[in-house]
SERO-4910 file (N, C-alpha, C, O; in steps of 0.05 Angstrom, whole numbers):
BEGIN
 pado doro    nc1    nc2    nc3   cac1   cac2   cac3    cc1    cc2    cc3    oc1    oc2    oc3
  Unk    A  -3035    287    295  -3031    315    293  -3008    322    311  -3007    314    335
  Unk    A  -2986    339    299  -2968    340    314  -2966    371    319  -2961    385    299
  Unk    A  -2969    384    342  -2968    415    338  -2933    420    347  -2918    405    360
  Unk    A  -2929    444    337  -2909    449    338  -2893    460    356  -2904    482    358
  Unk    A  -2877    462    370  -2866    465    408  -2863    500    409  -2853    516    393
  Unk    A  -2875    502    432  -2879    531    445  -2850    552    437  -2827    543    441
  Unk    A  -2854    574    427  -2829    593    433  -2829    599    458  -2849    595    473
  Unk    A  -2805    610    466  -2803    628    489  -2828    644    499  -2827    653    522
  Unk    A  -2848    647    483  -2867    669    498  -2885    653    501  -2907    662    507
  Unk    A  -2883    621    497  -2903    608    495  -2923    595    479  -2937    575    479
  Unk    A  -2918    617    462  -2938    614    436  -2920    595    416  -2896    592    415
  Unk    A  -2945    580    397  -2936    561    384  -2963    554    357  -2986    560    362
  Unk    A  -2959    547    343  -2971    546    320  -2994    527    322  -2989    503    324
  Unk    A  -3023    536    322  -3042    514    327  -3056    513    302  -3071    493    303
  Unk    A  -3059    527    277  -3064    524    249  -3078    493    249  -3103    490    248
  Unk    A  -3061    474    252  -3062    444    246  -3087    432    261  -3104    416    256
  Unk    A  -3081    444    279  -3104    427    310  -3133    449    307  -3154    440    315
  Unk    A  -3133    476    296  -3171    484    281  -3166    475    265  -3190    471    260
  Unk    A  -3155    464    246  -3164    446    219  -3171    418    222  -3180    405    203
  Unk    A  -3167    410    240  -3174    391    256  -3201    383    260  -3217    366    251
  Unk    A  -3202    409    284  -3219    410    302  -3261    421    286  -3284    415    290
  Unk    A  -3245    441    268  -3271    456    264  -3257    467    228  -3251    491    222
  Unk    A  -3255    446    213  -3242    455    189  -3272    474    174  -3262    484    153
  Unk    A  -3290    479    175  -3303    494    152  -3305    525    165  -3318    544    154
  Unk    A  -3287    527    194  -3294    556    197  -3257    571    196  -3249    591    206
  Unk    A  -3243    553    181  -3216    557    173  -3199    563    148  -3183    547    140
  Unk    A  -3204    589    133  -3192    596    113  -3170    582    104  -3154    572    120
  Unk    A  -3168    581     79  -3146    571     70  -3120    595     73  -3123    619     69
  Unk    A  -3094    583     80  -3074    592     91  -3076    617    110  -3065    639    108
  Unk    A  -3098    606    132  -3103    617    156  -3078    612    169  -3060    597    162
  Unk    A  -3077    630    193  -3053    622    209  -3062    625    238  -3081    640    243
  Unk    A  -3052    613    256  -3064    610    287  -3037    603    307  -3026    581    310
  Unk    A  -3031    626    316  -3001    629    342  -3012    642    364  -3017    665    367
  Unk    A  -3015    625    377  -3031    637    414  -3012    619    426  -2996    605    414
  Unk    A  -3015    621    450  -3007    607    470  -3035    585    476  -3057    583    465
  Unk    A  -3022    569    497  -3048    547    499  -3074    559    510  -3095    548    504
  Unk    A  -3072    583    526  -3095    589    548  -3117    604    519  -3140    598    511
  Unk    A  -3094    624    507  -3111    640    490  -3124    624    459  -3136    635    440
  Unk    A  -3117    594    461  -3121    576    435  -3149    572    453  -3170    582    447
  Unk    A  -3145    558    475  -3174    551    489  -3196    580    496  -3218    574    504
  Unk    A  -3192    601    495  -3207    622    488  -3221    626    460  -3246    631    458
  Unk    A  -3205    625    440  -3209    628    411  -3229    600    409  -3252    602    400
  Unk    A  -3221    581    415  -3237    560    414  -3275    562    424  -3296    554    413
  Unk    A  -3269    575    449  -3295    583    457  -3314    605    449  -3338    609    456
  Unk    A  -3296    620    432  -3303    641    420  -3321    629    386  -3344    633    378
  Unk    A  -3305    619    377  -3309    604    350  -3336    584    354  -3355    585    338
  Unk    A  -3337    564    379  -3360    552    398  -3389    572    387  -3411    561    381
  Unk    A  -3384    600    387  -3413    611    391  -3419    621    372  -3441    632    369
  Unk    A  -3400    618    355  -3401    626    329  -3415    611    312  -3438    613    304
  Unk    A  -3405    601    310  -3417    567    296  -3446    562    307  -3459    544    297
  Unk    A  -3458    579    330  -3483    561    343  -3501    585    328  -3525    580    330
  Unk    A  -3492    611    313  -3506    637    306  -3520    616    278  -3540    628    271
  Unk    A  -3518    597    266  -3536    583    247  -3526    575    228  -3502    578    230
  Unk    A  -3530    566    211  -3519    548    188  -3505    557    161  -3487    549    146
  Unk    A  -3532    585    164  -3506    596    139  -3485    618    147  -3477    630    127
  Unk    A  -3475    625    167  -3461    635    175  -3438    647    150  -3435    670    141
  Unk    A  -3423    621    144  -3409    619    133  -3374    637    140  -3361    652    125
  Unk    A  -3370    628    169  -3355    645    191  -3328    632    181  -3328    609    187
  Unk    A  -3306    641    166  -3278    631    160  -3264    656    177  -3266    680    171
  Unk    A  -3245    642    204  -3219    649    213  -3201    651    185  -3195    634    168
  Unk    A  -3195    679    187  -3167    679    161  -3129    686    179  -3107    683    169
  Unk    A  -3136    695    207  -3114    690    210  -3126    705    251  -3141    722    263
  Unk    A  -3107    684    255  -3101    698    298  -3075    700    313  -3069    683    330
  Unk    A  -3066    713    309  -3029    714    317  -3031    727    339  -3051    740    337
  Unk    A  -3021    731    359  -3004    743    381  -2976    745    372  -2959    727    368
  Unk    A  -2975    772    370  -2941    778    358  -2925    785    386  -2901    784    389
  Unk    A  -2949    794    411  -2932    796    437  -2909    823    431  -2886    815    427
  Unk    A  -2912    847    429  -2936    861    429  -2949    860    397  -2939    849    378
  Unk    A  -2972    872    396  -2987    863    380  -3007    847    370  -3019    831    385
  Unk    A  -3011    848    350  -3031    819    339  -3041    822    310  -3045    846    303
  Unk    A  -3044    805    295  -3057    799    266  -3081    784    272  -3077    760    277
  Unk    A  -3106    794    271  -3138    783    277  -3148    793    251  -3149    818    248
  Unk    A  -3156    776    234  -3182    768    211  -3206    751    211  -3208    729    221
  Unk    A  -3222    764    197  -3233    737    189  -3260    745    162  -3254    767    150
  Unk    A  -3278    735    155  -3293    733    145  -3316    723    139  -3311    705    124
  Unk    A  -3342    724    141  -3367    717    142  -3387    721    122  -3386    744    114
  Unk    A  -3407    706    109  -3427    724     95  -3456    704     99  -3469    688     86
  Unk    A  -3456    717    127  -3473    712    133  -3509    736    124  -3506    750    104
  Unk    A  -3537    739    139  -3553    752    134  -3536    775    156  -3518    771    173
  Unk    A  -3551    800    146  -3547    819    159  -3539    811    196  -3515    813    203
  Unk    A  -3554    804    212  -3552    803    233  -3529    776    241  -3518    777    264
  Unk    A  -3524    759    227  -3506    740    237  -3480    754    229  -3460    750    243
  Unk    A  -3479    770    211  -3450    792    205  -3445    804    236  -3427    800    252
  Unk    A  -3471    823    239  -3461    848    270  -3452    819    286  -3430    812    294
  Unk    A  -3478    805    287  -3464    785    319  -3435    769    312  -3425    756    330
  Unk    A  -3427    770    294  -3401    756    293  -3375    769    289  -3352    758    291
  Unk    A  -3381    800    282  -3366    822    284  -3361    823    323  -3341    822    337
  Unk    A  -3387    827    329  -3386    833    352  -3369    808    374  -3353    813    392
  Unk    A  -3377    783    365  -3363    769    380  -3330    763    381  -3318    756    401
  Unk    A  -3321    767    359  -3300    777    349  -3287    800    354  -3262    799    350
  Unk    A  -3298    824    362  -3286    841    363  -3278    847    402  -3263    862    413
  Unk    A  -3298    826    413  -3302    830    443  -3281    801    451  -3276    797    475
  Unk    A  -3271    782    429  -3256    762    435  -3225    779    440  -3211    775    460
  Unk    A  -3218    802    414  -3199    813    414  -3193    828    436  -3169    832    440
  Unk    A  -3206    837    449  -3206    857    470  -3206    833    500  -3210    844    522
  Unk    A  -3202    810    500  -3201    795    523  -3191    770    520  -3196    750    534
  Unk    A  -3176    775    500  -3147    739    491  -3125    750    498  -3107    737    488
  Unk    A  -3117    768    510  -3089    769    519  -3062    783    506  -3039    784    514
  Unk    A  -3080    796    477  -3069    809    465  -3056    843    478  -3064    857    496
  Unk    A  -3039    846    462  -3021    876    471  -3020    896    451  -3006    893    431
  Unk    A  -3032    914    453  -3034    941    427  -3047    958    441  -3059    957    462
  Unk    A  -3042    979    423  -3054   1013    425  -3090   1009    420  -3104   1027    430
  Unk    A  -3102    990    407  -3134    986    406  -3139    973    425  -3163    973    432
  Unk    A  -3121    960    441  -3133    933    469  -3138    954    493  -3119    966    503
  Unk    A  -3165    957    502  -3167    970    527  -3145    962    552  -3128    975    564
  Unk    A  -3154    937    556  -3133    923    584  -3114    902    571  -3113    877    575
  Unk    A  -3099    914    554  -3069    892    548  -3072    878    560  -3080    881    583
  Unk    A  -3064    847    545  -3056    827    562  -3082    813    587  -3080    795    604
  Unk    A  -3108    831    578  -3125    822    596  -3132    785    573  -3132    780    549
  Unk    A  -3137    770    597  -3150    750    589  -3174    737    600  -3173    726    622
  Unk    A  -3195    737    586  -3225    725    601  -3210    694    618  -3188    684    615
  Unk    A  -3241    684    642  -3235    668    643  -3255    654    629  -3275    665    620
  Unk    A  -3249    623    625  -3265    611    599  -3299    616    616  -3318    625    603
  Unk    A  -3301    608    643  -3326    601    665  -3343    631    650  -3367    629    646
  Unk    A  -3327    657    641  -3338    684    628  -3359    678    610  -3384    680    613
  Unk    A  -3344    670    591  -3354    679    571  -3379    673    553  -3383    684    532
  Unk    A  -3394    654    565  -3416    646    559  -3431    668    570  -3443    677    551
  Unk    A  -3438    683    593  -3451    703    598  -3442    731    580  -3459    747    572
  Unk    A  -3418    734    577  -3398    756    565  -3422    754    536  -3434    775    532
  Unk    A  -3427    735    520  -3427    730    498  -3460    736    500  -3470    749    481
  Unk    A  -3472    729    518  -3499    732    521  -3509    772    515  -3527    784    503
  Unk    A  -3487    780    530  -3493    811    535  -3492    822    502  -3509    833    488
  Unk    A  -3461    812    494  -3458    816    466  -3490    819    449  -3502    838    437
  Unk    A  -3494    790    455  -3516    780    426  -3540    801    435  -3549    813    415
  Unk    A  -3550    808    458  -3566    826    465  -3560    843    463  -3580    857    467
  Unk    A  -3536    861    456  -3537    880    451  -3545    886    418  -3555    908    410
  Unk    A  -3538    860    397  -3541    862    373  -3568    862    359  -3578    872    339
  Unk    A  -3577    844    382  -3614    835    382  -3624    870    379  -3632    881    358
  Unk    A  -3619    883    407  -3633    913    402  -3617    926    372  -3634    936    357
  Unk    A  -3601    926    365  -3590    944    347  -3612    933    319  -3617    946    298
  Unk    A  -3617    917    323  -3643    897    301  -3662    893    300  -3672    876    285
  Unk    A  -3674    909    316  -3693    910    343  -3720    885    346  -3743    885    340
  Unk    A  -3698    864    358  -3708    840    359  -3712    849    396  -3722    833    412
***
């Protein structure tokens, strides 16, 4: 696997290395441009995704850092509740990979990885009550 060399902002095309890594949660002509810190975020994010159960059926369709900005998709069809928790984990990944926009509370904030296993915990509990598990 050969990934492709950093631009100037760092960022560089990791598409090749989740098809790799975790090909059934990777749409076809997905696209994936982070920098390294925010690939190993996304990574850990996708980690808990995959642990929500079997039929999930969780496909990344695209994760860009346009610096400012960003292009974040994806798709799931999973049961009702593996949808909210994967919405939710997803939507709390966007808000703490380092991205820059008018929807990012703290621009440019980035979790540290040691986070987000508790981060993710609060999440899923918050989804549990909305289900009222």
């Amino acid at each position: 696997m050969r990934l492709v060399p950093a631009n100037d902002d760092g960022l560089r095309d990791y598409t090749q290395a989740l098809l790799f890594i975790c090909p059934q949660m990777i749409a076809e002509g997905c696209s994936v441009i982070l920098n390294e810190r925010q690939f190993e975020i996304l990574k850990a994010y996708l980690k808990h995704i995959s642990q929500l159960g079997s039929r999930v059926y969780f496909q990344l369709e695209q994760c860009v850092d346009h610096a400012p900005g960003y292009s974040l998709s994806w798709d799931n069809m999973g049961n009702a509740y593996q949808d909210d928790a994967v919405d939710a984990i997803m939507e709390h990944m966007a808000q703490n990979i380092g991205f820059t926009a008018g929807s990012i509370e703290r621009p440019g904030h980035m979790i540290e990885l040691s986070e987000i296993d508790d981060h993710i915990k609060v999440v899923l509990a918050a989804v549990d009550v909305k289900h009222g598990f």
